[in-house]
N, C-alpha and C positions, 0 to 999 in steps of 0.2 A: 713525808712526801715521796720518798723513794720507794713505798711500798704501794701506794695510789699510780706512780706510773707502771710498777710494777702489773699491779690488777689491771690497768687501761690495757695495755697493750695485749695482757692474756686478752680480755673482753674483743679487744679491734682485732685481734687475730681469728678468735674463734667465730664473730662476725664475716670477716673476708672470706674463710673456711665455707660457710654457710652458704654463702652468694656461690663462692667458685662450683661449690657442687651442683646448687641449683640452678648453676648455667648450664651445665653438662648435660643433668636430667632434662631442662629445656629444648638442650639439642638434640637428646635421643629422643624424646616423645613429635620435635616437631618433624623430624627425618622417618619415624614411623607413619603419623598420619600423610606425609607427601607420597609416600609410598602407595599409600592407597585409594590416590585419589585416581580416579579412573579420567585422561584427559579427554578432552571433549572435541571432537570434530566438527568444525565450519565448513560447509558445503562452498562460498565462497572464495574463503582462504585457501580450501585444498584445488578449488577450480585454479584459484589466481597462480597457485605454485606449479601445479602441472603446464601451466602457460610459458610462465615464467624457463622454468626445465627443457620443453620440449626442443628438439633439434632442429635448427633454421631447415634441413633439406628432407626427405622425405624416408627418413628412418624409420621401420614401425617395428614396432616387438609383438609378438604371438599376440598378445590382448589386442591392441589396437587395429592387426590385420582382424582376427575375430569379428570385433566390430564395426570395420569398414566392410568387411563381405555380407555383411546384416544390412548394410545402408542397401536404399534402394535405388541412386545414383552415385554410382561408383565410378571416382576421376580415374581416367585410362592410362595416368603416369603425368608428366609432369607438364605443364600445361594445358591439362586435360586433353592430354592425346596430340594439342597439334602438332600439324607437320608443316607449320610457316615456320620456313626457315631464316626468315630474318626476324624473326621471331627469337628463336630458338638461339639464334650466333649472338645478337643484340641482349638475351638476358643471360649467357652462358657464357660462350668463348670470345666477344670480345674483350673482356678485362686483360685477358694475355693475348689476342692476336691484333687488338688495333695498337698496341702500345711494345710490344716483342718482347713483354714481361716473361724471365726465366728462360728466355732464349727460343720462344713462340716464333714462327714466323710469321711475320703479316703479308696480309693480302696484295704482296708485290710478287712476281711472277719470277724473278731470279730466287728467292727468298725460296719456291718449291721447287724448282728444277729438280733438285735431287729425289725428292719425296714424290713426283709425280712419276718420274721414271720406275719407282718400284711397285707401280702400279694403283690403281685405286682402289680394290679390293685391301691393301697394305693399307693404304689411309682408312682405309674404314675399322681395321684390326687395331690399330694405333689408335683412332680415336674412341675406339669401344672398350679397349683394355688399357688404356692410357702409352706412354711413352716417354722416357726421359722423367723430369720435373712435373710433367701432366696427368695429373689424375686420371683413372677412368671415366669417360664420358664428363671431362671437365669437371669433373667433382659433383656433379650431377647423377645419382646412382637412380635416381627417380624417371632418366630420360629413356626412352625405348630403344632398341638399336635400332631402328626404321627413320627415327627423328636426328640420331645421330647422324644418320647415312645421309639424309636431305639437308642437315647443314653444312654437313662437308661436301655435298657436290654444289649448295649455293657457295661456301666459299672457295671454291674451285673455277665457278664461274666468274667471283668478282674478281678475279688476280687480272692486271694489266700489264 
């Protein structure tokens, strides 16, 4: 009996022996062919991902200017050019001036006393090249300095 389990175990060993290789061979023959499978591009999928990626504001890289200079109605910057400045305050700079988010001032008239005295030429430099915590043109790199300057003299106007 002792020489039957002897023979078993050679047999079960040189069995496991067999498997273990043929798993390895498995893995390098299936890692070859993955290799060469050329993958396949969905017009869809890659539209959906460019969607998904692109920049909420109006960042364009070389290709994309490329192809907007090809279009034949080309937007003139960020609302398509307008210059309604309540327009412009209402989707821009009111999140920090109606609320005096990061230290903004709002539309109260002690609030710019100092900033009016340095002139308005100054506010228009401050709001085109940012200032303190304020982004350049409110984080709006898409706005014209023309649109910038008509919503700073509307909220210039609205101070009480």
């Amino acid at each position: 009996m002792n020489h039957e389990d002897g023979l078993f175990m050679k047999r079960f060993s040189m069995i496991i022996l067999v498997l273990v290789m043929f798993s390895i061979v498995l893995i390098f023959v299936a890692r070859y062919m993955h290799g060469q499978l050329v993958p396949a591009s969905h017009p869809v999928r890659d539209q959906m991902k460019l969607a998904r990626i692109e920049p909420p504001t109006g960042v364009y890289t070389d290709a994309q200017a490329a192809a907007s200079a090809s279009a034949v109605a080309q937007p003139k910057g960020a609302f398509d050019g307008s210059l309604d400045p309540q327009q412009i305050y209402s989707n821009v700079c009111a999140a920090c001036h109606t609320s005096g988010a990061a230290g903004a001032p709002m539309l109260q008239a002690d609030q710019w006393s100092d900033r009016i005295s340095k002139g308005t030429e100054a506010l228009y430099a401050s709001a085109i090249n940012g200032i303190g915590i304020m982004p350049a043109k409110g984080g709006r790199s898409d706005l014209s300095d023309e649109q910038v300057k008509v919503a700073v003299d509307w909220m210039l106007d609205q101070l009480d």
